[in-house]
C-alpha positions as CSV (number, residue, x, y, z in Angstrom):
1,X,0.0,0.0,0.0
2,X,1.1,3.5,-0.6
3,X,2.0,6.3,1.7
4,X,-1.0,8.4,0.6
5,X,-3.6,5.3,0.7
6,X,-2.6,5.2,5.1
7,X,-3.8,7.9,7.2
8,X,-0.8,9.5,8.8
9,X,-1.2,12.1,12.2
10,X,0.7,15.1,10.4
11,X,-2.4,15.1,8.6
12,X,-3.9,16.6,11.5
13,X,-1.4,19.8,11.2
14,X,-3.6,22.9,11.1
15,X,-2.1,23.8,8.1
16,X,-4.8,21.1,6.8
17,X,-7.7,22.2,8.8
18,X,-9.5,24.3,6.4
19,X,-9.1,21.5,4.0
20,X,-10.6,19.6,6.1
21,X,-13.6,21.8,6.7
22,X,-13.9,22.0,3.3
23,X,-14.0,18.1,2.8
24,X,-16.3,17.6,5.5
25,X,-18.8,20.5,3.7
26,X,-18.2,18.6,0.4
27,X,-19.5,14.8,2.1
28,X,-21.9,16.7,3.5
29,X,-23.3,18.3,0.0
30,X,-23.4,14.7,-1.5
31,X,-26.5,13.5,0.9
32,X,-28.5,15.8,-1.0
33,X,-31.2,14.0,-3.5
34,X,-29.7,13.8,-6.9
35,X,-31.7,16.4,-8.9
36,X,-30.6,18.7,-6.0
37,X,-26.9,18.1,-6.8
38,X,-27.3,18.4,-10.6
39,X,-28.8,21.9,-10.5
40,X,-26.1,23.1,-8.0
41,X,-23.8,22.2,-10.3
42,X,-25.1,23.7,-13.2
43,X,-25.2,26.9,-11.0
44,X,-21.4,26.1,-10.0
45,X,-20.9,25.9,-13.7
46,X,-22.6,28.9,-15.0
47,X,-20.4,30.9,-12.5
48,X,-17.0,28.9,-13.3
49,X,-18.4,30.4,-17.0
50,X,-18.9,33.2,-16.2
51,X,-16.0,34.3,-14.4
52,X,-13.5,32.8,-17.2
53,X,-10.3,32.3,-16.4
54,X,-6.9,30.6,-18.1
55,X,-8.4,27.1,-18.2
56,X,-11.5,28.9,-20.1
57,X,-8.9,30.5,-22.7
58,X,-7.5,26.4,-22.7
59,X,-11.0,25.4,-23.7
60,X,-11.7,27.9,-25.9
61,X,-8.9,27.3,-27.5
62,X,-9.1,23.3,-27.7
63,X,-12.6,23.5,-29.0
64,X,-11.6,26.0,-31.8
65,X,-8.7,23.6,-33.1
66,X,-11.3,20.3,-32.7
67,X,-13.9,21.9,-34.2
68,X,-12.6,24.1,-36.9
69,X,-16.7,23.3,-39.0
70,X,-18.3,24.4,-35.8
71,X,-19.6,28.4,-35.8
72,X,-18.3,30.7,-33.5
73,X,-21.8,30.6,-31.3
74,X,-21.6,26.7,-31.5
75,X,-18.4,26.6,-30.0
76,X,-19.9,29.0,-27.3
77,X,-23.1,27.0,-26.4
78,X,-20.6,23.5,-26.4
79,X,-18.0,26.0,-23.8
80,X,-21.2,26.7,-21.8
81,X,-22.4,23.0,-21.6
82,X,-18.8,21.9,-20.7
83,X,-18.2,24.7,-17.6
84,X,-21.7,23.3,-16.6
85,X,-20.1,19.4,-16.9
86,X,-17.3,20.7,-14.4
87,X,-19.8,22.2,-11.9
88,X,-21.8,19.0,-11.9
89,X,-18.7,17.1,-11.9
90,X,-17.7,18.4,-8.2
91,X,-20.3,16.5,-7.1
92,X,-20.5,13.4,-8.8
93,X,-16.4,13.0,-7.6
94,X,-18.3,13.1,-3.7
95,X,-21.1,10.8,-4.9
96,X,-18.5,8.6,-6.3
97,X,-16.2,8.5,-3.3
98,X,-19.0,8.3,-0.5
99,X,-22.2,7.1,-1.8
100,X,-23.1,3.9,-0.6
101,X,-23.2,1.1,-3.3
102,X,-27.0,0.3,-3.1
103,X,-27.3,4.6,-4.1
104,X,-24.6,4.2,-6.7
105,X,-26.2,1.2,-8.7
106,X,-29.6,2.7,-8.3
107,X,-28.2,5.3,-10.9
108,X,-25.5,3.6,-12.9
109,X,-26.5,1.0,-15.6
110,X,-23.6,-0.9,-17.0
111,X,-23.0,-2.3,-20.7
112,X,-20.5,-5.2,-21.6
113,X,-19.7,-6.7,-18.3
114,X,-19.1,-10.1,-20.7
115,X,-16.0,-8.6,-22.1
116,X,-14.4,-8.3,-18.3
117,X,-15.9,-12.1,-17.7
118,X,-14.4,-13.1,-20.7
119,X,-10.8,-12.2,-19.7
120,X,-10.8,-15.7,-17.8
121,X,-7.3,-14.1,-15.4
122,X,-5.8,-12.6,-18.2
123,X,-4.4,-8.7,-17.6
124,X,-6.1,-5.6,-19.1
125,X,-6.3,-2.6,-19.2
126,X,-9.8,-0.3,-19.2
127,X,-8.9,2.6,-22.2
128,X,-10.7,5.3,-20.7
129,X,-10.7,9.3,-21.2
130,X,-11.0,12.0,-19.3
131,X,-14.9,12.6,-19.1
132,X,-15.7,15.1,-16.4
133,X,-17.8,11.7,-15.2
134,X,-14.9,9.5,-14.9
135,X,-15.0,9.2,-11.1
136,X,-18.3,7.6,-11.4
137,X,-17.4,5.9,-14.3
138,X,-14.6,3.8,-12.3
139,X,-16.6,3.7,-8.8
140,X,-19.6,1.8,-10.4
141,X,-17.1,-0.3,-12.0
142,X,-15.3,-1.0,-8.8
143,X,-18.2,-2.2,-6.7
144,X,-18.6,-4.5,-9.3
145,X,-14.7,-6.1,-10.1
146,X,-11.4,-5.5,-8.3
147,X,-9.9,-2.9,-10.3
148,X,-6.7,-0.9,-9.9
149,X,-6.0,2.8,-11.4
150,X,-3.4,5.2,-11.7
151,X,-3.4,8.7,-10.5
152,X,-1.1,12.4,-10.5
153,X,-0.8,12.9,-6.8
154,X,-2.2,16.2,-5.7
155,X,0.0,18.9,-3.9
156,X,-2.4,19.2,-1.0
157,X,-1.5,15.6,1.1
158,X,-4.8,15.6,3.1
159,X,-6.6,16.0,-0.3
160,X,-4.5,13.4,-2.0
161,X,-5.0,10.7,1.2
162,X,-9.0,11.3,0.8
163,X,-8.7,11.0,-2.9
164,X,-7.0,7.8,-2.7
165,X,-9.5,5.8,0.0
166,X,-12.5,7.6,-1.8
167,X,-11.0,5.5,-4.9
168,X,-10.5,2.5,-3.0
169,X,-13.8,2.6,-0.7
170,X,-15.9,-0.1,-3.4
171,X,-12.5,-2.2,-3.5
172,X,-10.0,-1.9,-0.4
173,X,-7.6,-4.8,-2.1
174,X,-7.2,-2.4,-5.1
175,X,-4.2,-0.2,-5.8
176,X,-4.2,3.3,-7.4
177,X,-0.5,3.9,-9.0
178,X,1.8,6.7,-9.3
179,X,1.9,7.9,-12.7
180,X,5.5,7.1,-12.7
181,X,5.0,3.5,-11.7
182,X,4.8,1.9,-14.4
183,X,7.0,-1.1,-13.4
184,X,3.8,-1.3,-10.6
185,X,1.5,-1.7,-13.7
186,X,3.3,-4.2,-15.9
187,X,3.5,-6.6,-13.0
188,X,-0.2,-6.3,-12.0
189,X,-1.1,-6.8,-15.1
190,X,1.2,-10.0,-15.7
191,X,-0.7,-11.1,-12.4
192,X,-4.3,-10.4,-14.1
193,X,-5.4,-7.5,-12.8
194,X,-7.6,-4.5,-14.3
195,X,-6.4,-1.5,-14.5
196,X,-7.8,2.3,-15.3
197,X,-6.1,3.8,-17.6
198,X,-6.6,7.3,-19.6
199,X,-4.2,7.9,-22.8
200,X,-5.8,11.2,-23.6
201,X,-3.7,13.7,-22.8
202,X,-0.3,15.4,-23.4
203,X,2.1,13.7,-21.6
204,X,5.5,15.2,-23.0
205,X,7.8,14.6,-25.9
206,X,9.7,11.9,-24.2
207,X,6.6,9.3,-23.3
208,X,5.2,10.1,-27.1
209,X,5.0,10.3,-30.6
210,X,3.0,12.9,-32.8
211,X,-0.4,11.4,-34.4
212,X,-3.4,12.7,-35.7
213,X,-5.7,14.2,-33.1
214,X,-9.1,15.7,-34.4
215,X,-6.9,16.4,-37.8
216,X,-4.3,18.0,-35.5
217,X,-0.9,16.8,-34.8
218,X,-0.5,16.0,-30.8
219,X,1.8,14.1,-29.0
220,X,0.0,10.3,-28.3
221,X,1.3,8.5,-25.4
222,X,2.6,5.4,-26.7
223,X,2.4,3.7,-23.0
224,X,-1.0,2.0,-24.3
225,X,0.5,-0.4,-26.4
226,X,3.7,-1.3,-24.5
227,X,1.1,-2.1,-21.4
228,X,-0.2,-4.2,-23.8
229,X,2.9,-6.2,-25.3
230,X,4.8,-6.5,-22.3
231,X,2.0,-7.5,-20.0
232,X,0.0,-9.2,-22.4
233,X,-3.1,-7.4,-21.6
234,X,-6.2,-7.4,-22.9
235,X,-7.5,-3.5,-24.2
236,X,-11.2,-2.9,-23.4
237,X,-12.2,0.6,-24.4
238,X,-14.8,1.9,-21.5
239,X,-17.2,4.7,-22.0
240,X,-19.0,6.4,-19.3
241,X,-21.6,9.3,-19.9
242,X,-24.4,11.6,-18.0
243,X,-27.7,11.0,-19.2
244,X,-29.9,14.1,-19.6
245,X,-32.9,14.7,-17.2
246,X,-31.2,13.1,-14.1
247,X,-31.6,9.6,-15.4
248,X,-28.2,8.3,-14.2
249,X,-24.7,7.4,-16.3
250,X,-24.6,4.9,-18.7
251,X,-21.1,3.1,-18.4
252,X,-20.1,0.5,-21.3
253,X,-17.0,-1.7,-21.5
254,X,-16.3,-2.1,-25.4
255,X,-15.2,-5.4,-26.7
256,X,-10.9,-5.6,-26.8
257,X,-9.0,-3.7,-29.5
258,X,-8.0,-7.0,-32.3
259,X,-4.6,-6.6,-33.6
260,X,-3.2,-4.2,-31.4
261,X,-0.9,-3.2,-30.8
262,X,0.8,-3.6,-34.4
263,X,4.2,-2.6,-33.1
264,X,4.4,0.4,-35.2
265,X,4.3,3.3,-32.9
266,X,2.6,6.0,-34.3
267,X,0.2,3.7,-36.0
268,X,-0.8,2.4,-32.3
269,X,-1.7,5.8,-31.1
270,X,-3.2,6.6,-34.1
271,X,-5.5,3.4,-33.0
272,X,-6.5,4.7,-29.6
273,X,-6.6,8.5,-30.7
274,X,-9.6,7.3,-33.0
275,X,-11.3,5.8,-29.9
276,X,-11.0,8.5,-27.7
277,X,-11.9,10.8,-31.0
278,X,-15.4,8.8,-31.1
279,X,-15.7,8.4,-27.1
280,X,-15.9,12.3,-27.2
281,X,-18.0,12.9,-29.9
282,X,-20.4,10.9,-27.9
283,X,-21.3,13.5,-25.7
284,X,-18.2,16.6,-26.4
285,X,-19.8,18.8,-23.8
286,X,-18.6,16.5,-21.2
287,X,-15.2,15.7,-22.2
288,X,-12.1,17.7,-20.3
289,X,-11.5,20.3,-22.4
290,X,-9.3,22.5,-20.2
291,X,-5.7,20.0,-20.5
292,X,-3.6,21.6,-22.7
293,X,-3.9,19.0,-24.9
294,X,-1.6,20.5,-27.8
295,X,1.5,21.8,-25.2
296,X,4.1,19.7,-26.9
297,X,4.3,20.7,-30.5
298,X,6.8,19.6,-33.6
299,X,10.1,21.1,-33.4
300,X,9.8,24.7,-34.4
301,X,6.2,24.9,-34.1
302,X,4.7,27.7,-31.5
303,X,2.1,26.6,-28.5
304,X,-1.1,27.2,-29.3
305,X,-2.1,28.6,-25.7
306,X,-2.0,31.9,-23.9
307,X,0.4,32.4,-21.5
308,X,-0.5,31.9,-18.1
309,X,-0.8,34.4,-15.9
C-alpha cells in the first residue's frame, strides 16, 4: 500500500484544517437528493463560465482547433455546456467516493460486463478518457470487479489521502499507482489484474509520438501499447456518460482492441486517438477540455495557448 492510501497524524497539522472543513462540507453536500446536486452544479458551472479564467482560454482554445466546421456561437453554447459538466462534476467525484453502493447502482446502468468475464485471469487494461464523469465511471465499476487505477498525486496531502481511499472505498484490495510506476502496472497486469487507464492527454515529448488528433498533430502516449505487449493485456475501451434529465450514467466496456498493438508506434496511437476521438463525440460537452492537450508541439512549431498568468 502507498504512503498516501494510510492515514498519517501530520495530517492533523492545522495547516490542513480548512481543507478539512472543506471536505467535511463537500460529504456533507453529497446526501443531497440527486436532482438537488445536478442543479447546484449547473449553478457552480454557469459561475465557473462566467468568471473565465486561463483554463477557459485552454478550452476555448481546444474547442476551436477540434472543431474548426463548428460556428463561433456553437463553439460558445458546447463551452457553456462543458463549464456546466465541471460544476456538476464536483459533485458526482463526492457521490462517487462516498455514496453507498446500493445509491450508486440505483443510478448507474452498466454495458458489456461479458468482455471483463471473458478475460478468464488474463491482464487488461480499461482505455478510458478524461470525461468530467470519470470518477463515477470507475466507482460503479469498482463495486462490481477489483480494479486498480493510476493517479497524478495532488499537492495538497490531506486532499491526496482522501482521494486515494474515496478511490478505494468499493475495492479496499485495489491499488491506485503513481503515474510514474509503471514497473507497478506491468507486474499487475502480468498477475491479471484490471487496471484504469486514460491515454488522452499530453504527456510530454519523451513518453510520445505525434499522431493525428481531431486532424491535428498532438503528441500520443505510446504507454498504451507497451502495457499491452509486455504485459500481455487485454485493451477494453470503456465509456461512461451523464444521461440528460437526471436519469443516471450509462457506463459500457467495449469489446478488446483486435490486432493491437501492431508494433508500429505511431500507427498504435493513431488506434487509440480514434477511440478517444469517437468516445468524445459521444457526448463533447462532457469531455475535459481545459488540459492543454496540444502543449508539446513539432520542433519549431509555437504553442497554441496563452500564456498563463
Amino acid at each position: 500500500m502507498n504512503d498516501n492510501q494510510q492515514f498519517q497524524w501530520k495530517y492533523l497539522h492545522p495547516r490542513y484544517w480548512l481543507t478539512w472543513l472543506g471536505m467535511g462540507c463537500w460529504r456533507l453536500s453529497v446526501m443531497l437528493p440527486y436532482p438537488v446536486m445536478m442543479w447546484l452544479g449547473k449553478q457552480l458551472g454557469l459561475l465557473m463560465h462566467k468568471l473565465g479564467g486561463y483554463r477557459y482560454q485552454i478550452a476555448e482554445v481546444n474547442l476551436k482547433l477540434c472543431f474548426p466546421e463548428m460556428t463561433d456561437s456553437e463553439r460558445k453554447q458546447l463551452l457553456r455546456d462543458n463549464f456546466i459538466s465541471y460544476g456538476i462534476a464536483f459533485f458526482e467525484v463526492g457521490l462517487a467516493w462516498w455514496w453507498s453502493t446500493e445509491r450508486l447502482n440505483k443510478h448507474t446502468h452498466i454495458e458489456g460486463m461479458e468482455h471483463i468475464d471473458a478475460l478468464d485471469g488474463r491482464g487488461a487494461l480499461l482505455m478510458a478518457i478524461h470525461y468530467t464523469t470519470l470518477e463515477v465511471g470507475a466507482s460503479a465499476l469498482s463495486a462490481r470487479y477489483s480494479i486498480d487505477g493510476m493517479y497524478r498525486p495532488h499537492k495538497n496531502a490531506v486532499y491526496d489521502y482522501v482521494q486515494s481511499k474515496g478511490r478505494r472505498t468499493r475495492n479496499p484490495v485495489g491499488v491506485v499507482y503513481p503515474r510514474e510506476d509503471v514497473r507497478g502496472m506491468f507486474k499487475a497486469l502480468r498477475q491479471g489484474r484490471i487496471i484504469w487507464y486514460a491515454p488522452d492527454q499530453d504527456y510530454g515529448r519523451k513518453q510520445s509520438v505525434f499522431a493525428s488528433f481531431f486532424g491535428v498533430t498532438a503528441a500520443s502516449v505510446t504507454a498504451t501499447a507497451r502495457f499491452a505487449k509486455i504485459g500481455n493485456a487485454a485493451v477494453l475501451p470503456f465509456s461512461h456518460v451523464r444521461l440528460p434529465d437526471n436519469q443516471g450514467y450509462r457506463i459500457i466496456i467495449h469489446p478488446p482492441l483486435e490486432n493491437y498493438p501492431v508494433g508500429d508506434d505511431v500507427a498504435d496511437a493513431e488506434t487509440v486517438n480514434r477511440h478517444v476521438e469517437a468516445f468524445i463525440l459521444e457526448q463533447p460537452d462532457q469531455y475535459m477540455w481545459v488540459h492543454r492537450r496540444f502543449k508539446t508541439r513539432p520542433e519549431g512549431e509555437e504553442r497554441p495557448y496563452p500564456k498563463k498568468p
